[in-house]
C-alpha positions in Angstrom: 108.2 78.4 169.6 110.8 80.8 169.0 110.0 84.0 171.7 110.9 87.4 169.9 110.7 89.9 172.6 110.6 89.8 176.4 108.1 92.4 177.7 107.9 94.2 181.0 104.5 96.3 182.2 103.8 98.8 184.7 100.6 97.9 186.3 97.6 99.7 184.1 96.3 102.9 185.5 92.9 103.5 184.1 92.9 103.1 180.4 96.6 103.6 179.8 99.5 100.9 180.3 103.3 101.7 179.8 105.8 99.3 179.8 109.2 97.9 177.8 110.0 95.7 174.8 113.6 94.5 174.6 114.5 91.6 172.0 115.8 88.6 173.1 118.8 88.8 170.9 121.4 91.3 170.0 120.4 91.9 166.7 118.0 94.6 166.3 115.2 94.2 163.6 113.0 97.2 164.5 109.9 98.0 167.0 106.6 97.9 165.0 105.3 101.3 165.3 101.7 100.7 164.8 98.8 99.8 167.4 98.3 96.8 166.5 101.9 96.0 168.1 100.0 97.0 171.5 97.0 95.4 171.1 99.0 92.3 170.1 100.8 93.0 173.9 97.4 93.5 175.7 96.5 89.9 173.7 99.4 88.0 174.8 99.9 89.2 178.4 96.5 88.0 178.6 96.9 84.4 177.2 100.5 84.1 179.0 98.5 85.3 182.3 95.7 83.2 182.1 98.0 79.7 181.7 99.9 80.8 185.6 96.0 81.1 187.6 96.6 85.2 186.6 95.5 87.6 184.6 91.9 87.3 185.4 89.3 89.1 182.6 85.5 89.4 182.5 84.1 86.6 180.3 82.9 89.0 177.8 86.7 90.5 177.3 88.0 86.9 177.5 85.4 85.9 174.5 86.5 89.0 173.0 90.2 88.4 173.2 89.9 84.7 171.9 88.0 85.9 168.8 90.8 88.3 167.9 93.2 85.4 168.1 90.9 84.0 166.1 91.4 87.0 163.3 95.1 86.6 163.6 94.5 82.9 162.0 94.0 80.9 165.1 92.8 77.2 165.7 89.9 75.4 166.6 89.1 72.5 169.0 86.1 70.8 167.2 84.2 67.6 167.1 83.8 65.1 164.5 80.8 67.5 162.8 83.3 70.4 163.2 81.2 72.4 166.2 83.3 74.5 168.0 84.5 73.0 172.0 84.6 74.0 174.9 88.4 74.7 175.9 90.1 71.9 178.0 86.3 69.7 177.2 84.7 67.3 174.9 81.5 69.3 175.6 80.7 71.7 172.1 80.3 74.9 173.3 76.5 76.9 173.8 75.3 77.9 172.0 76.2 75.5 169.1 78.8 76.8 166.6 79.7 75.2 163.3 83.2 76.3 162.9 83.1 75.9 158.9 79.3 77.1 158.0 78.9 79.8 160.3 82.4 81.3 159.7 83.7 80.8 156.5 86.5 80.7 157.7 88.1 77.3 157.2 91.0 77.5 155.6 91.5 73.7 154.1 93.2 72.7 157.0 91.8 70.3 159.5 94.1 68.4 161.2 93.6 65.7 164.4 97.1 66.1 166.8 96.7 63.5 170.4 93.0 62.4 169.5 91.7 65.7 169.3 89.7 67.3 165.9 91.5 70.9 164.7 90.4 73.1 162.0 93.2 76.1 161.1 90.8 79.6 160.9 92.0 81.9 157.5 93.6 85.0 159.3 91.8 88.4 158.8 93.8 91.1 158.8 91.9 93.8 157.8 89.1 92.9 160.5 92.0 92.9 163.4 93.1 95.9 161.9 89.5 97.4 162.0 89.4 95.9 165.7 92.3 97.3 166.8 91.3 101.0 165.7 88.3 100.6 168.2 90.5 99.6 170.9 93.9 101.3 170.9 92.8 104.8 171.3 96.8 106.0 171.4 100.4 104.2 170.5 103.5 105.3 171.0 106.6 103.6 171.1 110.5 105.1 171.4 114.0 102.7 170.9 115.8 103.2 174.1 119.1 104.7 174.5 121.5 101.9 172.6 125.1 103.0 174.4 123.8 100.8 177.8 123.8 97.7 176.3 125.5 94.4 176.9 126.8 92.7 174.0 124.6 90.0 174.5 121.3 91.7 174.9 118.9 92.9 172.1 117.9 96.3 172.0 114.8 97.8 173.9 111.7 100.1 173.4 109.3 101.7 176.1 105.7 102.3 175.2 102.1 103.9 176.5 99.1 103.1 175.3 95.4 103.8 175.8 92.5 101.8 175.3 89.1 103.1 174.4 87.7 100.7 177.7 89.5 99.4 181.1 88.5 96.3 180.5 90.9 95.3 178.3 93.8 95.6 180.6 92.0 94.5 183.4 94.6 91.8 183.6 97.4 94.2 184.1 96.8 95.3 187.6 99.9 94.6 188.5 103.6 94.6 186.8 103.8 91.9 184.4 106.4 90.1 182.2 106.1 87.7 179.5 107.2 86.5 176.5 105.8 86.8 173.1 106.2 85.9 169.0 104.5 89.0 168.6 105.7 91.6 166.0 103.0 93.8 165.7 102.7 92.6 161.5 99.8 90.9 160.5 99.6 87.4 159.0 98.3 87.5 155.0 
């Protein structure tokens, strides 16, 4: 994997998190200017987080966060009858969920990868898109000032957000970098 953009965060205050994008190479391709560019960031600090013993989250805003990965296309640990897993068990999850009938969202592609069943979820951009609008209450993002650069580096953006609940950067109570693919464009 290919990592786009190195991101720095303040440590959220309330509902609002500011922070820096800066990409990892010197050409310069653009900031997304949309929400769904932060929401993306909330998303990703989150699942970089949780993989170091960090960024801790409720279990309904973890549930939450793994079904908007989920929009964005994700994949599926399932068994042989394609019910949905428990993550890191061959225990199917409770209550019982059959990826393909209850979703509708298999997309033709089930795979196996190191003994393990996978089925590839169709991404749904307009529902992230809808899902986004309920949580990213303000966006704004602004290129920093280009004449500081190093010839190697890429350029950089700040940004400030708000979300409509604290919850969802519960995770960010501290400064925080990461790493992400993110672009803040959707998958078709």
């Amino acid at each position: 994997m290919t990592y786009i953009f190195s991101v720095f965060t303040d440590a959220a205050d309330g509902t609002t998190l500011s922070g820096n994008v800066q990409y990892r190479d010197p050409d310069n391709y653009g900031f997304s200017q949309g929400p769904i560019f932060g929401l993306q960031l909330i998303m990703d600090a989150w699942e970089e987080g949780r993989h170091f013993s960090a960024g801790l989250v409720s279990a309904a805003t973890e549930s939450e966060f793994k079904e908007l990965f989920d929009l964005l296309g994700g994949e599926v640990r399932v068994d042989e009858d394609g019910y949905r897993l428990e993550d890191s068990s061959p225990n199917v999850c409770i209550p019982r969920v059959n990826v393909i009938e209850r979703y509708n969202q298999f997309g033709g592609q089930s795979y196996r990868s190191h003994g393990q069943h996978y089925v590839k979820l169709r991404p749904q951009p307009a529902e992230f898109a809808r899902r986004t609008a309920e949580i990213i209450v303000s966006w704004e993002i602004r290129e920093d000032d280009l004449t500081n650069l190093d010839a190697d580096e890429g350029t950089s953006a700040s940004f400030t957000l708000k979300v409509s609940d604290p919850r969802y950067l519960e995770h960010l109570t501290k400064n925080t970098y990461f790493q992400t693919t993110s672009t803040g464009h959707l998958p078709s």
